[in-house]
C-alpha angles and dihedrals in degrees: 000000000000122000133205119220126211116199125192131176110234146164135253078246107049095028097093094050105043082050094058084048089061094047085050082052100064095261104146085203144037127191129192108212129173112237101205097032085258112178121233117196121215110303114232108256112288098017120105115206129205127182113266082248114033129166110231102209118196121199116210133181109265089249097060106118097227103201091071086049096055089042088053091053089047088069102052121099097239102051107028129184125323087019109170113260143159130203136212148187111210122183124230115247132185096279099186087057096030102090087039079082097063094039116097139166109277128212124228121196111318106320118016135093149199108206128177113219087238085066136092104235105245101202113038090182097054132088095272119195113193117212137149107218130230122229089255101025151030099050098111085226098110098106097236095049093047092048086051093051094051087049084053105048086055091055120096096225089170103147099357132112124231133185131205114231094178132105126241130026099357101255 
């Protein structure tokens, strides 16, 4: 099913609340979303942080007849008339496979391998471990991951037993 996708510039002020307008509106999702890949570091307990210019993106059901929607935030007090605002049409894709695409087998140090099982090994001759990795886990990308993997792959673990201590895949 197809989606339409209203954008609007906002501030770290005004975002929440443009973004309960949306939800007001009909969107079935909002999404924070920083507009100048701008860092923000951890928040104290109890404090949400947005960018100081963030994009409020609302997602619609392709048979919302936007224009009511845009005259009905019009007439909000945070926005007002003539706010700024972009649509879109966005297509619905295979979401669960989707990301499958942009996932390949990754190298550490000289002679070991990630490989998803999607994925044609490239080296037949490296240490190749195969794993499918989840959404949040089981890439080998997490910077520490990736930096014990490279220490490993330098180690001469001929004849020798190892255990994994770690949590998650077992990489």
């Amino acid at each position: 099913m197809p989606w339409i996708q209203l954008r609007l510039n906002a501030t770290s002020e005004n975002a929440e609340a443009i973004g309960d307008e949306l939800v007001e509106s009909g969107a079935v999702s909002v999404t924070f979303q920083d507009s100048h890949d701008t860092p923000i570091f951890e928040p104290l307990p109890g404090e949400t942080r947005l960018w100081g210019d963030t994009d409020v993106i609302g997602l619609y059901d392709a048979e919302t007849d936007m224009s009511i929607i845009v005259a009905m935030l019009e007439n909000t007090a945070v926005l007002g008339k003539g706010f700024v605002h972009k649509i879109e049409q966005l297509e619905d894709k295979d979401w669960e496979r989707e990301w499958m695409d942009n996932f390949h087998p990754m190298r550490f140090g000289e002679r070991l391998w990630i490989c998803p099982s999607w994925r044609e090994v490239p080296d037949p001759n490296a240490v190749n471990v195969m794993l499918d990795p989840g959404l949040a886990f089981g890439t080998g990308t997490h910077p520490t991951t990736s930096l014990c993997l490279q220490w490993l792959d330098g180690l001469d673990l001929a004849g020798k037993t190892v255990i994994d201590f770690g949590c998650g895949s077992g990489i």
